[in-house]
C-alpha positions as CSV (number, residue, x, y, z in Angstrom):
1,X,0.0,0.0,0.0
2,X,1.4,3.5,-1.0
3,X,1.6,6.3,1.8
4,X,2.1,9.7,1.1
5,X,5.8,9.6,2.1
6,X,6.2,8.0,-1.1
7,X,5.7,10.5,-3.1
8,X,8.3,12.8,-0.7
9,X,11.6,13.2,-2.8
10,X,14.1,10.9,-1.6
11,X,16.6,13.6,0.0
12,X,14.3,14.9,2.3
13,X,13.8,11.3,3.1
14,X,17.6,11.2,3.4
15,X,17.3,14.5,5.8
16,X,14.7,12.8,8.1
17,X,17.1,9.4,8.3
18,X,20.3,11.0,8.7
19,X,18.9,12.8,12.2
20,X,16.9,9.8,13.5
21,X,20.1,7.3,13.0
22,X,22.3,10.5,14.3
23,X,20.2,10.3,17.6
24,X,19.8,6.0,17.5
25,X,24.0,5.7,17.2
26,X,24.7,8.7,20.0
27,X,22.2,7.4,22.5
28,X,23.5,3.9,21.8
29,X,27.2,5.5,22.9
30,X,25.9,6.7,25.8
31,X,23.5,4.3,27.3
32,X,26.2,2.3,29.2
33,X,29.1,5.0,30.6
34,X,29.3,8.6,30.6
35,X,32.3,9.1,28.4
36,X,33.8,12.9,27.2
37,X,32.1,14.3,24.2
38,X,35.4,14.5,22.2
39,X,35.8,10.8,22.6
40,X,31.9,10.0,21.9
41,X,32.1,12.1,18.6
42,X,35.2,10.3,17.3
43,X,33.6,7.0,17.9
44,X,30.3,7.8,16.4
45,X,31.8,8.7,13.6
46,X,32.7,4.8,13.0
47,X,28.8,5.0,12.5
48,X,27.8,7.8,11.0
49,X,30.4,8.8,8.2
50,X,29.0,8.0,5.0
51,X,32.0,5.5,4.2
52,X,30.6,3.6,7.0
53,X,27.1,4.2,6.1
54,X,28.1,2.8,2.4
55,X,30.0,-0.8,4.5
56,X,26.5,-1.3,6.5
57,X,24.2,-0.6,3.7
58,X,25.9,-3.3,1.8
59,X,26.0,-5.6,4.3
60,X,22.3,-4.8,5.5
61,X,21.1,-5.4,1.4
62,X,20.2,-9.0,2.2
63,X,18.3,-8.1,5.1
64,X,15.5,-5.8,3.0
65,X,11.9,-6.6,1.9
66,X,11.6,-5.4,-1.9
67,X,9.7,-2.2,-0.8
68,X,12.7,-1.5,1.3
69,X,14.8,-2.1,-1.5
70,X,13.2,0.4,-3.4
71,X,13.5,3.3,-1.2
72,X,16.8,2.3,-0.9
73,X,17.5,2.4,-4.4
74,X,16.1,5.3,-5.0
75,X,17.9,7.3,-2.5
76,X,20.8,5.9,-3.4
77,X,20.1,7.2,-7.4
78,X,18.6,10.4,-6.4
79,X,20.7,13.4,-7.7
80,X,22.7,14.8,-5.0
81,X,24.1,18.5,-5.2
82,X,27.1,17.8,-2.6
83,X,29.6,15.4,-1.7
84,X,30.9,14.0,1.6
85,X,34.4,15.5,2.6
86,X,36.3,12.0,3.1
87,X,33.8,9.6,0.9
88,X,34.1,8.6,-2.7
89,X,30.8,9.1,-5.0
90,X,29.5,5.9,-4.6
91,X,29.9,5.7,-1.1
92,X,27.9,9.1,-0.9
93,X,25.0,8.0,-2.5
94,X,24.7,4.7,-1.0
95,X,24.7,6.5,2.3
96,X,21.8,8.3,0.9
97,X,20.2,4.9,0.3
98,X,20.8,3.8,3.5
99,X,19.6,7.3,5.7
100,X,16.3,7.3,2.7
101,X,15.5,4.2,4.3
102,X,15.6,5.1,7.8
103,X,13.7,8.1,6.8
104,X,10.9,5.9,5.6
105,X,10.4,3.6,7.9
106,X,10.4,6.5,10.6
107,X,8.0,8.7,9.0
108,X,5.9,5.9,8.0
109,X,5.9,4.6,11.6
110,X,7.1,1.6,10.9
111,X,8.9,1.3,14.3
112,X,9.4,-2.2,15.0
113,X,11.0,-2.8,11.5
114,X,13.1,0.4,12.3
115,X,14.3,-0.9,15.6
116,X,15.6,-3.9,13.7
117,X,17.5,-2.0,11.0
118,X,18.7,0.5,12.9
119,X,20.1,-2.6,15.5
120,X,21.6,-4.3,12.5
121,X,23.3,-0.8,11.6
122,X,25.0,-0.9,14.9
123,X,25.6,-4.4,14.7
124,X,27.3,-4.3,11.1
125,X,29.3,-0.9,12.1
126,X,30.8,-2.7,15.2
127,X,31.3,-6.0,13.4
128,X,32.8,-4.0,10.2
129,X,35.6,-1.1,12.2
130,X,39.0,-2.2,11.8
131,X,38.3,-4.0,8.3
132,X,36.3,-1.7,5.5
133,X,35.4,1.5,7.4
């Protein structure tokens, strides 16, 4: 069934993901220890970057229904005006992808499937640092 977030352009998706996994990684890196704010931005940025964003999304492709696919495709294809300072094209726009579909399934209230993406983010970030990111 088509909601009306479909039809929203897949950057402003994008904008809408980017701050809702923002918020998911740095309450994740708080949650256990108070640590100093310099030291909690370097780590999340093992999450957040968009060359990590582009190492999860790929892993996390698998994982995806076909609708999920789609907006993930599509933000990943969408014309983009900017670039990421320290990420290569294609790692750009597959972080797009990746913060379209957490866009998505936030506005569209979709918050158990969320969790579970969002979780498997984490998961695939911490699995992945060291190796590709």
């Amino acid at each position: 069934m088509l909601t009306p977030y479909h039809s929203y352009s897949s950057l402003t998706l994008a904008y809408v993901g980017d701050a809702v996994y923002e918020v998911f990684i740095r309450t994740k890196l708080t949650k256990d220890c108070d640590k100093k704010v310099n030291r909690l931005h370097k780590e999340a940025k093992n999450y957040v970057s968009a060359k990590a964003q582009c190492a999860i999304a790929l892993r996390l492709s698998d994982d995806l229904t076909e609708e999920e696919t789609d907006i993930f495709k599509r933000g990943r294809n969408t014309k983009v005006n900017t670039k990421a300072k320290n990420a290569d094209f294609k790692e750009y726009h597959t972080a797009t992808g990746l913060e379209a579909l957490i866009g998505y399934l936030y506005l569209t209230k979709n918050e158990k499937r969320l969790n579970e993406i969002l979780e498997k983010c984490y998961f695939y970030a911490q699995d992945n640092m060291g190796e590709s990111i």
